[in-house]
Structures are given as structure tokens and as C-alpha cells.
Backbone of each chain as nested JSON, in Angstrom:
{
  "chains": [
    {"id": "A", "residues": [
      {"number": 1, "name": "UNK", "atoms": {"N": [-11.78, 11.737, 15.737], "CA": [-11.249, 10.503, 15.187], "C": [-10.158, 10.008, 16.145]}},
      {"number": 2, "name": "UNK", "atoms": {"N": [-10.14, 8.924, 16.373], "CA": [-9.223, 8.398, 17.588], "C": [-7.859, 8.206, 16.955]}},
      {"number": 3, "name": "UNK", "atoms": {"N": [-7.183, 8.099, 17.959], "CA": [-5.325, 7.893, 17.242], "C": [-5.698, 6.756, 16.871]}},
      {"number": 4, "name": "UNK", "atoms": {"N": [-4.689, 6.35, 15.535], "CA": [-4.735, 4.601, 14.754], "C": [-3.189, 4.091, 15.829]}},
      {"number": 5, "name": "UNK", "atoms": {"N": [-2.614, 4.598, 16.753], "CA": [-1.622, 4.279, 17.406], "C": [-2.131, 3.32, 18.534]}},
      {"number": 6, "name": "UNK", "atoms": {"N": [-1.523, 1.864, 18.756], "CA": [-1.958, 1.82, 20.408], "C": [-0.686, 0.966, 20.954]}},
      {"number": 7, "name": "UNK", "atoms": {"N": [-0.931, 0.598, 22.098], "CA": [0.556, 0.312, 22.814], "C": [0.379, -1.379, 23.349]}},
      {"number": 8, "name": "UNK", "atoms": {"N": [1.558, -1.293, 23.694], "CA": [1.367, -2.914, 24.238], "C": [2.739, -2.819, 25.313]}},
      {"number": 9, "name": "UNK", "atoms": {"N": [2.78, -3.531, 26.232], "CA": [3.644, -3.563, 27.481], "C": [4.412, -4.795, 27.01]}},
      {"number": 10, "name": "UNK", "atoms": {"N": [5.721, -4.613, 26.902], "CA": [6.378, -6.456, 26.63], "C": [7.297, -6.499, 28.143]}},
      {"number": 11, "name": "UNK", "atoms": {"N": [7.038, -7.848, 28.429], "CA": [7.646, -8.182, 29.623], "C": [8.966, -8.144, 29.761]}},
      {"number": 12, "name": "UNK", "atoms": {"N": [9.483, -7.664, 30.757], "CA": [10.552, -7.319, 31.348], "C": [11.578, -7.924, 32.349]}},
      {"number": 13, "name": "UNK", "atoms": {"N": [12.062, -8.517, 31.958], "CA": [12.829, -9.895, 32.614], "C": [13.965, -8.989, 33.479]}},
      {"number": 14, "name": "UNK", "atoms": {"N": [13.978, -9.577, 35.003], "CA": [15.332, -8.843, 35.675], "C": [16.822, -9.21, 34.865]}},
      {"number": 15, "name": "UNK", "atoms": {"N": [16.377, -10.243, 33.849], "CA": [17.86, -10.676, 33.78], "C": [18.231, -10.086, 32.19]}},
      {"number": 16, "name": "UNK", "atoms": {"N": [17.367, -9.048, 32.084], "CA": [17.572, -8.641, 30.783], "C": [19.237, -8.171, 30.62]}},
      {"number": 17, "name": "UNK", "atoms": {"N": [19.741, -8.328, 29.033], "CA": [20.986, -7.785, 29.418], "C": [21.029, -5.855, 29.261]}},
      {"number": 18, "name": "UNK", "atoms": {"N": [19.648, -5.672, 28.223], "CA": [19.902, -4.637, 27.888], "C": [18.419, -3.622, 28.819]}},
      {"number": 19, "name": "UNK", "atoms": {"N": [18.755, -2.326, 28.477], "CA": [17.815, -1.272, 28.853], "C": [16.586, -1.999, 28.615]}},
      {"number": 20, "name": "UNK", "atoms": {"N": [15.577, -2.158, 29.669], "CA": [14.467, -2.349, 28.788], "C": [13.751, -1.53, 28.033]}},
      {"number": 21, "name": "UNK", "atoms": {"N": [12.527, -2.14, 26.971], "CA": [11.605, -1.25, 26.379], "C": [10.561, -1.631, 27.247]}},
      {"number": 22, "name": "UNK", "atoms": {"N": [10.29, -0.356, 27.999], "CA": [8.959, -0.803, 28.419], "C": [7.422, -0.609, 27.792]}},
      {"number": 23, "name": "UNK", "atoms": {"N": [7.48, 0.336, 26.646], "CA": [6.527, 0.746, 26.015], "C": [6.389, 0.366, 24.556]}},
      {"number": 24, "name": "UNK", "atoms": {"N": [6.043, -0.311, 23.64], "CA": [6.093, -0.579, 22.344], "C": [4.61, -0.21, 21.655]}},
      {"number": 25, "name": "UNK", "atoms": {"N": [4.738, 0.433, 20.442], "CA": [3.259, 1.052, 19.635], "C": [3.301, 0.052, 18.287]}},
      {"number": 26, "name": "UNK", "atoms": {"N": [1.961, 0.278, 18.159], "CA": [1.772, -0.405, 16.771], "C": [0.307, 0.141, 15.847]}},
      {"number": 27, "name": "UNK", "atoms": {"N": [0.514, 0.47, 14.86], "CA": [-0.331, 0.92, 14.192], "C": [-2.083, 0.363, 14.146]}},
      {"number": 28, "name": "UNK", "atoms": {"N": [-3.301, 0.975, 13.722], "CA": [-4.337, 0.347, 13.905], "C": [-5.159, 0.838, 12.456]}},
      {"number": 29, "name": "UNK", "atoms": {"N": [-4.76, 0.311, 11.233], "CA": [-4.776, 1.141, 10.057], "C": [-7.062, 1.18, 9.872]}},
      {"number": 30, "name": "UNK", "atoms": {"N": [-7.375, 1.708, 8.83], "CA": [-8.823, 1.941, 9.154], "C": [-9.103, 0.75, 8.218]}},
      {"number": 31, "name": "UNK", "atoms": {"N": [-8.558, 0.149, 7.315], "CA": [-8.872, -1.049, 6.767], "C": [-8.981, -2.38, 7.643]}},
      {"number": 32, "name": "UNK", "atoms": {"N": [-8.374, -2.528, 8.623], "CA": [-8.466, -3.686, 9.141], "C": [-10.359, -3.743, 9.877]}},
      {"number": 33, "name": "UNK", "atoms": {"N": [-10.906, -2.426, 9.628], "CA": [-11.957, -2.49, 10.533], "C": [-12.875, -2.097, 9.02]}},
      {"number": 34, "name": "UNK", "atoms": {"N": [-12.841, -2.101, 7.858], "CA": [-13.739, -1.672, 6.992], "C": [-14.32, -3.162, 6.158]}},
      {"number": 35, "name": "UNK", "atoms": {"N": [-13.205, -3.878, 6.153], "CA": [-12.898, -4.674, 5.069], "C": [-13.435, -4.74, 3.561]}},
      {"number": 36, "name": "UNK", "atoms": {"N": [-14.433, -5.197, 3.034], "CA": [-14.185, -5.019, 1.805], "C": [-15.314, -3.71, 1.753]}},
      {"number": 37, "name": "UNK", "atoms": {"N": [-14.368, -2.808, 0.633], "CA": [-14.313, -1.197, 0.904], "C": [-16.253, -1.166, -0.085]}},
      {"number": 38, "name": "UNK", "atoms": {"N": [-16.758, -0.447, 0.44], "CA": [-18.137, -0.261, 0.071], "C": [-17.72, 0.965, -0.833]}},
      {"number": 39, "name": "UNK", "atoms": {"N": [-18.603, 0.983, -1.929], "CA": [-18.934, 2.059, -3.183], "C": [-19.148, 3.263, -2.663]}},
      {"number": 40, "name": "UNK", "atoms": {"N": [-18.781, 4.182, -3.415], "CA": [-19.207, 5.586, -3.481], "C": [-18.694, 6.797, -1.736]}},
      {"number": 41, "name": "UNK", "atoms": {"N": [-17.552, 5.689, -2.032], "CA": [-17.123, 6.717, -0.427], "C": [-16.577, 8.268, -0.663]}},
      {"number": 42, "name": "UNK", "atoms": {"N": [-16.813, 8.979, 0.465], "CA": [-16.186, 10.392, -0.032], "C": [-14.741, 10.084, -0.573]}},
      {"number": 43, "name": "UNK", "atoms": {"N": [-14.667, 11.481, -1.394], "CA": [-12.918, 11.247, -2.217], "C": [-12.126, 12.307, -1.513]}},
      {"number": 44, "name": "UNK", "atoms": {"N": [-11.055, 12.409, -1.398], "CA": [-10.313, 13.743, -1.688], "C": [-10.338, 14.395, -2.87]}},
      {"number": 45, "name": "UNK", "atoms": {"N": [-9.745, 15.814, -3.357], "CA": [-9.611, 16.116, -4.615], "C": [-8.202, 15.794, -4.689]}},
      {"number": 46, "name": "UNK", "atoms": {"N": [-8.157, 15.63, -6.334], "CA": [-6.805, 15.205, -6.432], "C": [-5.489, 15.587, -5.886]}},
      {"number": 47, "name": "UNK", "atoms": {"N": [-5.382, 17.202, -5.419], "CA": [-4.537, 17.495, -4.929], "C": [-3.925, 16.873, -3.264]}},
      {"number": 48, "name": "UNK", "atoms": {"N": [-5.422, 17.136, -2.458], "CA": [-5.637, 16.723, -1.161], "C": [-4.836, 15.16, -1.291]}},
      {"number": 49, "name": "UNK", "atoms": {"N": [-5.459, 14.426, -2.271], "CA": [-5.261, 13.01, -2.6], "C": [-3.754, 12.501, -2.482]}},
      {"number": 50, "name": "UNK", "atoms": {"N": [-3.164, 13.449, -3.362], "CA": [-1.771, 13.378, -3.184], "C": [-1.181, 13.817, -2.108]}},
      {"number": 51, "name": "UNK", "atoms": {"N": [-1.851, 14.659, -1.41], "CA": [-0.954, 14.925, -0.013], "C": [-1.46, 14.211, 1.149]}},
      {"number": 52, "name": "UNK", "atoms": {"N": [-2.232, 13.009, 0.757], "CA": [-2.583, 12.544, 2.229], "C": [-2.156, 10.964, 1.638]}},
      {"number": 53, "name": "UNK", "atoms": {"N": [-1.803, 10.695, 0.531], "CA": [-1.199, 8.98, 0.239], "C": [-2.448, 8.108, 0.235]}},
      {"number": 54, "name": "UNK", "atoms": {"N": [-3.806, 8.88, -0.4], "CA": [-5.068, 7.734, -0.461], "C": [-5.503, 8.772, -0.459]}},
      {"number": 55, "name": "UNK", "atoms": {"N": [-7.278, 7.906, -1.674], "CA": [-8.049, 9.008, -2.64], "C": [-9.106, 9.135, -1.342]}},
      {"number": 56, "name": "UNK", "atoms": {"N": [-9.68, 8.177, -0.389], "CA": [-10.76, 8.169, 0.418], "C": [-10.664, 8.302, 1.791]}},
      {"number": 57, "name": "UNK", "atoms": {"N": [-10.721, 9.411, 2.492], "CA": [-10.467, 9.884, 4.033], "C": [-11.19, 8.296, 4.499]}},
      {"number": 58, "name": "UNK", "atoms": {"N": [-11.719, 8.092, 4.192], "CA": [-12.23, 7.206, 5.628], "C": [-10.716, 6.565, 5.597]}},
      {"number": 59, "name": "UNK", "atoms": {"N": [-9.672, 5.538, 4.405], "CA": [-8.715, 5.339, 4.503], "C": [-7.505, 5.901, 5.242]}},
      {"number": 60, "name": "UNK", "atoms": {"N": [-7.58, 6.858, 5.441], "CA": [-5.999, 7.764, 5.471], "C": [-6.062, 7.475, 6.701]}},
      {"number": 61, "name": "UNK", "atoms": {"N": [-4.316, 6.728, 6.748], "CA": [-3.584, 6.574, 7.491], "C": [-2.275, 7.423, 8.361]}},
      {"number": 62, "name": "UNK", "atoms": {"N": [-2.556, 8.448, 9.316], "CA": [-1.616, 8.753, 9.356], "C": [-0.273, 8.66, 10.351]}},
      {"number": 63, "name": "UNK", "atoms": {"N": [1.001, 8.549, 10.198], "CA": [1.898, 7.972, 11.064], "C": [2.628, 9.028, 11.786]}},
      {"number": 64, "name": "UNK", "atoms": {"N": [2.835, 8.902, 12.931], "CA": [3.76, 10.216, 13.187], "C": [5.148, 9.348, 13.832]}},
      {"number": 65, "name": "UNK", "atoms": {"N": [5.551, 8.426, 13.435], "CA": [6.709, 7.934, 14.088], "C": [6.459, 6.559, 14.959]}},
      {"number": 66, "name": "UNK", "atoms": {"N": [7.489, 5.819, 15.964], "CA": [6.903, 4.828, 16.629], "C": [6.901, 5.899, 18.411]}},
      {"number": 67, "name": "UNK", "atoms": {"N": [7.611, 6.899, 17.884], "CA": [7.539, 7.872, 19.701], "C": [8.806, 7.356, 20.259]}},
      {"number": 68, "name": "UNK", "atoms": {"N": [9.656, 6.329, 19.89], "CA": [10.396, 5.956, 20.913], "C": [11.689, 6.46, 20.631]}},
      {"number": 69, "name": "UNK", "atoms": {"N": [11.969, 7.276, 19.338], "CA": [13.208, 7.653, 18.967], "C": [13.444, 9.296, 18.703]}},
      {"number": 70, "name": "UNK", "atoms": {"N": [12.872, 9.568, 20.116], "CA": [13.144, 11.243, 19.99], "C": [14.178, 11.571, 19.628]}},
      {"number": 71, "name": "UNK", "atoms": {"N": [14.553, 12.656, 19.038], "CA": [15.934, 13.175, 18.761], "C": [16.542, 11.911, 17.939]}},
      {"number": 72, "name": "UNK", "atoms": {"N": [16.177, 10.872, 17.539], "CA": [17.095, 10.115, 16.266], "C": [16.508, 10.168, 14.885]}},
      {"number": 73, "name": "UNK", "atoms": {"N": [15.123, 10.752, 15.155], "CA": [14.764, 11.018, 13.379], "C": [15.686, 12.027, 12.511]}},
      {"number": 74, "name": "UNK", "atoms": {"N": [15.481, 11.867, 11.307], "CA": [16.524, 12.321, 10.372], "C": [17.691, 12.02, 10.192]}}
    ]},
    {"id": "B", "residues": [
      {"number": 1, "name": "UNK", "atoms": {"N": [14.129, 20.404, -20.808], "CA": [14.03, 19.581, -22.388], "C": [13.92, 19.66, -23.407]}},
      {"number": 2, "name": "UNK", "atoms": {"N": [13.922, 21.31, -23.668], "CA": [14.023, 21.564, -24.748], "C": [15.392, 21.81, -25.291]}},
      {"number": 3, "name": "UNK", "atoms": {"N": [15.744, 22.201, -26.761], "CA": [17.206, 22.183, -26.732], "C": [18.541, 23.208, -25.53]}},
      {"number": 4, "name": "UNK", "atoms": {"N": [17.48, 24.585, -25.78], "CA": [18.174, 25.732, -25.023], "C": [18.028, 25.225, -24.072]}},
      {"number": 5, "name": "UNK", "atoms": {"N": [18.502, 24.991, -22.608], "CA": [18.059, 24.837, -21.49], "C": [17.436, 25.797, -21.074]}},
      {"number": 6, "name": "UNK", "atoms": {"N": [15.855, 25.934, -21.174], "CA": [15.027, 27.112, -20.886], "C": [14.954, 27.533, -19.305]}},
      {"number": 7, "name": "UNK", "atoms": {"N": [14.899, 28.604, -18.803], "CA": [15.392, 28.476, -17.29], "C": [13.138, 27.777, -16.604]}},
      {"number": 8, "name": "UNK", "atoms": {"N": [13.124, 27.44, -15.54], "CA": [12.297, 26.283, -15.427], "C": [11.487, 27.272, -14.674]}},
      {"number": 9, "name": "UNK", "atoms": {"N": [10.233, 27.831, -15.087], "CA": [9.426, 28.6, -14.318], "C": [8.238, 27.96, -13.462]}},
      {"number": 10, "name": "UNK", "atoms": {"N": [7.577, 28.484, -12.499], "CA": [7.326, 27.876, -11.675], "C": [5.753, 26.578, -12.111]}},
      {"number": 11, "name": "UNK", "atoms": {"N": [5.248, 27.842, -13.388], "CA": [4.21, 26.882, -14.259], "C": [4.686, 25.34, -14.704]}},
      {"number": 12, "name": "UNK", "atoms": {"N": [6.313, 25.271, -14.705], "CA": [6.518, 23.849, -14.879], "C": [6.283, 23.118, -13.589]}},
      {"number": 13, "name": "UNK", "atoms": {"N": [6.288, 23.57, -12.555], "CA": [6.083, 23.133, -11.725], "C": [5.112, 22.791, -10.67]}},
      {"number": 14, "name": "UNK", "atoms": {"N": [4.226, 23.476, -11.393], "CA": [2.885, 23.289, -11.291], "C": [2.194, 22.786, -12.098]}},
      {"number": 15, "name": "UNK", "atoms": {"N": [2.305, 22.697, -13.362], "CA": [1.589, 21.9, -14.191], "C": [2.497, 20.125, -13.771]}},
      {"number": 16, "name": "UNK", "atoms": {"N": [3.424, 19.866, -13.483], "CA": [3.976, 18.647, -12.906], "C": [3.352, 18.131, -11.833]}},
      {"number": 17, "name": "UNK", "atoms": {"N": [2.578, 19.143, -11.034], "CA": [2.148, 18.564, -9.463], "C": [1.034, 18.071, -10.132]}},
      {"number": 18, "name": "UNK", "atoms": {"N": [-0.126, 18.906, -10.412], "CA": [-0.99, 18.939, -10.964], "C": [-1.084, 17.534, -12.148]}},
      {"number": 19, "name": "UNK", "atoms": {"N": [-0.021, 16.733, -12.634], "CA": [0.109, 16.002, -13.54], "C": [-0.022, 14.643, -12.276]}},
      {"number": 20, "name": "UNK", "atoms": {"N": [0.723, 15.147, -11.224], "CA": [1.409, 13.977, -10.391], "C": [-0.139, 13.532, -9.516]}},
      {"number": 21, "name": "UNK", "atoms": {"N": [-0.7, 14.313, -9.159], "CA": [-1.892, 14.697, -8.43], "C": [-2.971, 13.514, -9.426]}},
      {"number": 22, "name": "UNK", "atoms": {"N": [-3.199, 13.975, -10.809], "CA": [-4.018, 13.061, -11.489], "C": [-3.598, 11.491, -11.24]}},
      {"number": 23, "name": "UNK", "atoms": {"N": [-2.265, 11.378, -11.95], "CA": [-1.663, 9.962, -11.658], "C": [-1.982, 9.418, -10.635]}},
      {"number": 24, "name": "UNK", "atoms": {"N": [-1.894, 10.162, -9.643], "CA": [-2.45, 9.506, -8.148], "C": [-3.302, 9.035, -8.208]}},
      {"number": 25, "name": "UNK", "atoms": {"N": [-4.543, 9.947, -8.596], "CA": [-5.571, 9.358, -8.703], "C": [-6.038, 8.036, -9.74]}},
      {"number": 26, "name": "UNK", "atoms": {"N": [-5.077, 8.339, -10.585], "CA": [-5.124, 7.342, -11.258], "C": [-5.301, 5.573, -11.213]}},
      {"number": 27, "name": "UNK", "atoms": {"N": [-3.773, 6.122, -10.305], "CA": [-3.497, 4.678, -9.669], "C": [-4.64, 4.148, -8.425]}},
      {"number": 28, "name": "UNK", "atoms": {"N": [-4.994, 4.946, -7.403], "CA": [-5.84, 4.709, -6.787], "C": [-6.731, 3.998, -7.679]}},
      {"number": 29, "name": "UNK", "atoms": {"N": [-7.269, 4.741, -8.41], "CA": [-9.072, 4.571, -8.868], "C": [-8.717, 2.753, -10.062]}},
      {"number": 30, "name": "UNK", "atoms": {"N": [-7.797, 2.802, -10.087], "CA": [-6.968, 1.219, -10.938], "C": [-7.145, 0.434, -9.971]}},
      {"number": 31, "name": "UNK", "atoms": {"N": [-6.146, 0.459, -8.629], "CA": [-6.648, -0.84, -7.724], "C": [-7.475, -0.976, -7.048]}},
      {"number": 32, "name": "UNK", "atoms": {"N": [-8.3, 0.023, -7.335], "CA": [-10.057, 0.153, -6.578], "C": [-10.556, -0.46, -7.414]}},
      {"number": 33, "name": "UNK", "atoms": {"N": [-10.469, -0.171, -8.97], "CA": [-11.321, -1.107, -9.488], "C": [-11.013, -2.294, -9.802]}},
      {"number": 34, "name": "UNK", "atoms": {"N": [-9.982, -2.939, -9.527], "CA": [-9.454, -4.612, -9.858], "C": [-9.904, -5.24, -8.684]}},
      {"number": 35, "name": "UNK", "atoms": {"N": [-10.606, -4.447, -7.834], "CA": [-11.422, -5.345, -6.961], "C": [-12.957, -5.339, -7.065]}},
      {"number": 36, "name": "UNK", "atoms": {"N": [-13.662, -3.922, -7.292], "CA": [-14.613, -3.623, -7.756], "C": [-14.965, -3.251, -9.125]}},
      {"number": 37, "name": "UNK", "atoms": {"N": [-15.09, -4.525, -9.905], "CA": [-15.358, -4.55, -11.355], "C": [-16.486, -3.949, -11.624]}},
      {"number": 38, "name": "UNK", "atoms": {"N": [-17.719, -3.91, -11.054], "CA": [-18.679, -3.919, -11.038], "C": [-19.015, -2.21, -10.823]}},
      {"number": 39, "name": "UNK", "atoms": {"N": [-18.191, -1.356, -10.484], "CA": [-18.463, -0.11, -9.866], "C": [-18.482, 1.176, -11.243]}},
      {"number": 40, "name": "UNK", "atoms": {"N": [-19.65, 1.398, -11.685], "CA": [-19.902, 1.911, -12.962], "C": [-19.325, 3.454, -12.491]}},
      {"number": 41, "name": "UNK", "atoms": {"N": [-19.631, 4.338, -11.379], "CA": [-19.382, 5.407, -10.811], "C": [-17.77, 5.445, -11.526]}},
      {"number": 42, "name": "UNK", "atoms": {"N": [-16.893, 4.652, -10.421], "CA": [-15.598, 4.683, -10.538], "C": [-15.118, 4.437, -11.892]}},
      {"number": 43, "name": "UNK", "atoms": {"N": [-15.52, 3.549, -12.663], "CA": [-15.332, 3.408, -13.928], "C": [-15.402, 4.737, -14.875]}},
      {"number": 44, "name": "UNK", "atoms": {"N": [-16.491, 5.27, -14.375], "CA": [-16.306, 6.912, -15.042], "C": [-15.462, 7.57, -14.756]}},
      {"number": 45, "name": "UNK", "atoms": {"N": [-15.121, 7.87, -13.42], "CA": [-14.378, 9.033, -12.822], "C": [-12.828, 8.321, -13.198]}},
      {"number": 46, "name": "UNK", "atoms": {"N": [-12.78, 7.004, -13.592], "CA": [-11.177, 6.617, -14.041], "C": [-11.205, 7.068, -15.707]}},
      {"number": 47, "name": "UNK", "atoms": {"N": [-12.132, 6.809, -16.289], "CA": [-12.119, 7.407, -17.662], "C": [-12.001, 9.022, -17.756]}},
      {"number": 48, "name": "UNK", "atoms": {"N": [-12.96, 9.812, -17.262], "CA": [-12.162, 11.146, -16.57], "C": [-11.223, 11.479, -16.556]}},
      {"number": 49, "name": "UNK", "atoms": {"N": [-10.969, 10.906, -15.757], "CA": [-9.119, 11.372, -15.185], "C": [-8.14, 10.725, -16.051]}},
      {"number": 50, "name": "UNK", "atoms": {"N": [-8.704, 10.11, -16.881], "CA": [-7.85, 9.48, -17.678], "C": [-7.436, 10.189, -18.817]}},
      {"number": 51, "name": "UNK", "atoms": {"N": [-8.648, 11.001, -19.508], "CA": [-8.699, 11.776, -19.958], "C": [-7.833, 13.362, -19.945]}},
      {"number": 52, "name": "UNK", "atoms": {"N": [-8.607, 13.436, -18.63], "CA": [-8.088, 14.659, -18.414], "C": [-6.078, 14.795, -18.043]}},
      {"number": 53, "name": "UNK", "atoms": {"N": [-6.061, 13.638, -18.057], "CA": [-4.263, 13.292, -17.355], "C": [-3.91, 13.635, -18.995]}},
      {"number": 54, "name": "UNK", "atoms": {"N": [-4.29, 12.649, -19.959], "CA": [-3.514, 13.29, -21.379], "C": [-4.008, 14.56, -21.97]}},
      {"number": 55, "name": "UNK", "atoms": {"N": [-4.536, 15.276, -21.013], "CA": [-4.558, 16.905, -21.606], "C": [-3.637, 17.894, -20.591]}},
      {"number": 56, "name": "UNK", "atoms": {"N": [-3.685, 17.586, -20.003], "CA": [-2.456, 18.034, -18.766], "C": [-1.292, 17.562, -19.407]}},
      {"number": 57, "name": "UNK", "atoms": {"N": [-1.214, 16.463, -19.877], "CA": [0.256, 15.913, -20.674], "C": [0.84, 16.389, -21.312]}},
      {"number": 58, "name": "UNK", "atoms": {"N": [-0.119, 16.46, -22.502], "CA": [0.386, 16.721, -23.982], "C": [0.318, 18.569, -23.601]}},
      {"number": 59, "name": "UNK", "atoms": {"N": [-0.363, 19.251, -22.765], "CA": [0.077, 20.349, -22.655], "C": [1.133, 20.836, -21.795]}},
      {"number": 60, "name": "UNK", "atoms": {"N": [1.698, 19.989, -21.322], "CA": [3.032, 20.202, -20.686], "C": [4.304, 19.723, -21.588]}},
      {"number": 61, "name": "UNK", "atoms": {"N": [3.704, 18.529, -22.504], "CA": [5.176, 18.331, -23.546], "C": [4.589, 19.799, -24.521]}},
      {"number": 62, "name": "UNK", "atoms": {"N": [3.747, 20.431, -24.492], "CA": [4.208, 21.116, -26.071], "C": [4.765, 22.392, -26.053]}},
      {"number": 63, "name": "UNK", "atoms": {"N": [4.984, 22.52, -24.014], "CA": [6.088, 23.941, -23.607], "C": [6.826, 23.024, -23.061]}},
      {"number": 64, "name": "UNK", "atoms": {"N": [7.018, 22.074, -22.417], "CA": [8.553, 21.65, -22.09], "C": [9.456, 20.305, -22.686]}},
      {"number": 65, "name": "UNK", "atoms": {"N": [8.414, 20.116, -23.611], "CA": [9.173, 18.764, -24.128], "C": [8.795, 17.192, -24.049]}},
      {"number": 66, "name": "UNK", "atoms": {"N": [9.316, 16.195, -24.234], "CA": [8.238, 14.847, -24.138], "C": [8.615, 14.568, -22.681]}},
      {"number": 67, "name": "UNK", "atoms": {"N": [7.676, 14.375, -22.085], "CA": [7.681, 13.31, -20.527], "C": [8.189, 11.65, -21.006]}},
      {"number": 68, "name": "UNK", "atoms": {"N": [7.884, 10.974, -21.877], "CA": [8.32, 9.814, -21.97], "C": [8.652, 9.723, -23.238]}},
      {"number": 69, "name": "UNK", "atoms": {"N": [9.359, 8.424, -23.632], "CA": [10.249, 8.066, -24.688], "C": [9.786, 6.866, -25.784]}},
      {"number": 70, "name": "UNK", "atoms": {"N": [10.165, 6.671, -26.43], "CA": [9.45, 5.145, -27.102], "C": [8.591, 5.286, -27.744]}},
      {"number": 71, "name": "UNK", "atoms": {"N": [8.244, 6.69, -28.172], "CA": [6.77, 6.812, -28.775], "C": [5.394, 7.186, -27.946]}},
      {"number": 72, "name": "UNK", "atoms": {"N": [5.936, 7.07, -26.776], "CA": [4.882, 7.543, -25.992], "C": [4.622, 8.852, -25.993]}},
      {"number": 73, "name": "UNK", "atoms": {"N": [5.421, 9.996, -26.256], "CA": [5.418, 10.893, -26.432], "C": [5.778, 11.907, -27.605]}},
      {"number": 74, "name": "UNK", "atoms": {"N": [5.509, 12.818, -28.409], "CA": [5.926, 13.536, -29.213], "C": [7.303, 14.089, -29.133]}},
      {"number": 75, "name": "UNK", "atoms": {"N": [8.294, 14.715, -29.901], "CA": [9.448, 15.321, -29.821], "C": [9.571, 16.231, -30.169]}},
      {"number": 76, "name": "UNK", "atoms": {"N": [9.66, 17.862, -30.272], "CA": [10.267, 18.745, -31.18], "C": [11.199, 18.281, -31.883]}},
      {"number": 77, "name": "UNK", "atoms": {"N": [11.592, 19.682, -32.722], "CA": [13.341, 19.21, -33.227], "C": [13.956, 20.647, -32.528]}},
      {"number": 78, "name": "UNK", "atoms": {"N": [15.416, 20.307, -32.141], "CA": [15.793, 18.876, -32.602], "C": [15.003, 17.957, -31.578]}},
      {"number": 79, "name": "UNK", "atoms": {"N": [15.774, 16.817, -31.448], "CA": [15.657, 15.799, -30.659], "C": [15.512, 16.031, -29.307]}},
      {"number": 80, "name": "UNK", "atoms": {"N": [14.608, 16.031, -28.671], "CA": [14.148, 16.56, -27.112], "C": [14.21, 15.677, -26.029]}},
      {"number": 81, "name": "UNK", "atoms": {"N": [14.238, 14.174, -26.416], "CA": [14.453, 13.191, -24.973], "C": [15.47, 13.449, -24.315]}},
      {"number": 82, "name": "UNK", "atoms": {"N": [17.199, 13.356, -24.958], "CA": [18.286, 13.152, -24.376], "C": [18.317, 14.71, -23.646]}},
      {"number": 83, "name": "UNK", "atoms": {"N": [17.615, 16.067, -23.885], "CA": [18.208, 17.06, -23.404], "C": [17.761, 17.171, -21.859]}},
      {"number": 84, "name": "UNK", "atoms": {"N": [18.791, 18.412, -21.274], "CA": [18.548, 18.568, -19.943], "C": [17.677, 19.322, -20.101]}},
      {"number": 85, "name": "UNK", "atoms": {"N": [16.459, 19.7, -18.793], "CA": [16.82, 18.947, -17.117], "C": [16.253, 17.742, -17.346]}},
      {"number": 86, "name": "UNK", "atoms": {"N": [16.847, 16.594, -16.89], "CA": [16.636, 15.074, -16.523], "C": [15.135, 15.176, -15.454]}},
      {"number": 87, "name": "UNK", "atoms": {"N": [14.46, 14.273, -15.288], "CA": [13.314, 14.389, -14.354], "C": [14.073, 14.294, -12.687]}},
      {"number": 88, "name": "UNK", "atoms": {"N": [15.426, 13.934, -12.374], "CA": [15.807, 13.914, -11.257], "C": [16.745, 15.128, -11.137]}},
      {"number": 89, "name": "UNK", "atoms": {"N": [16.525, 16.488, -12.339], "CA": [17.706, 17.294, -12.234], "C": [16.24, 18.125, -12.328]}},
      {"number": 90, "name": "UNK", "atoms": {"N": [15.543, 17.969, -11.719], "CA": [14.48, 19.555, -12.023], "C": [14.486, 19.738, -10.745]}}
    ]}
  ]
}
């Protein structure tokens, strides 16, 4: 299953005042590519269900951060 | 929640996940079907779980007390809503 993460380059002006970002991510959730959700998809069991935040894997979204704030989570 | 503050064994805490786990599903299988009216499958498996959520319930209020207030739930005596643990003190 491919990462739902992908990147985009924002331009970088010499006259920036600050550090640039040269790398920015943005999510690619599995709904934007299903659209209206077809019947009888596999489920999780309820437990699974609750630990993944959605009843149907093809859905599950998962996030691990945007990457750019090592050491500032928590 | 009951009067004694009973010390909280881990079955409360598992019959709570296990409560929380249904709800989930609950809610899922609700805004699945306010789009898919039509989906007789899901319509079962929400009656199911619907089911099965107020037997998980009512067997968790009748060792620890009522989960909700207003009538939604039963009470021992004495009076079992106001007692501790609070749902944010468990």
C-alpha cells in the first residue's frame, strides 16, 4: 500500500526574510480516490475498528506527523 | 459509582473498551447509512450492534452503576449518578 503522504516544493525567493521551507507534505486520504463508498466492503472487528479511527481498511487513514518537526512533537 | 467507592478492577475496564469499541461501530455504521439508505446488510449489522451495545450496557450498570442520567439509565440505592469515580476520574 503506498504512503497517503506526498510532497510539494514551494518556491524560494532569495529575498526571503526567513529560513526557507524547502520541503512541504500533504496528505492523500483513500476517499478522495473511492468516492461514493460501494456496499459490503471488508470491516474491521470492533476492536481493530476502534484502534484504527474507521470501520473499513480500504478507508484508514494513517498520519505519522507532517516530518518537519523532529524533536518538537509533544 | 456505586455508593462504597468499590476499588475499579480491570473487568471495568474492559467491559468499557469493549462498550467504547461497539459505539464506534455504532457511529460508523449511522453515517454510513445516512448516505446509504438503501443498504439492507448494514441495516442489520447496525441493529446488531445496537443490540448487542445495550447488553454490554445494562451489564456494566448492574456491577458498576448507571453510565447515563435522565432516565437513560437505571440506579441502585442509594442514589448512584452523583457518586465517584466520575467518567474523567476512572
Amino acid at each position: 500500500m503506498y504512503s497517503q503522504t506526498r510532497v510539494y516544493f514551494p518556491y524560494v525567493s532569495p529575498f526571503d526574510p526567513c529560513p526557507p521551507i524547502r520541503v512541504k507534505t500533504f496528505q492523500v486520504n483513500p476517499q478522495l480516490f473511492i468516492g461514493f463508498q460501494p456496499e459490503n466492503l471488508p470491516q474491521f472487528s470492533p476492536m481493530e475498528a476502534l484502534r484504527h479511527g474507521v470501520l473499513w481498511p480500504a478507508l484508514y487513514s494513517p498520519y505519522a506527523g507532517r516530518g518537519d518537526q523532529e524533536g518538537l512533537e509533544g | 459509582m456505586t455508593n462504597t467507592p468499590q476499588p475499579i478492577d480491570n473487568r471495568f475496564y474492559e467491559m468499557l473498551e469493549r462498550l467504547q469499541a461497539v459505539d464506534f461501530v455504532l457511529v460508523e455504521l449511522n453515517l454510513y447509512l445516512d448516505t446509504h439508505p438503501n443498504d439492507m446488510q448494514a441495516i442489520n449489522q447496525y441493529n446488531e450492534q445496537a443490540e448487542q451495545r445495550w447488553a454490554i450496557a445494562h451489564e456494566f450498570e448492574a456491577l458498576y452503576g448507571p453510565l447515563t442520567n435522565f432516565g437513560h439509565s437505571y440506579s441502585g440505592y442509594p442514589w448512584q449518578w452523583n457518586q465517584v469515580p466520575w467518567p474523567w476520574q476512572v
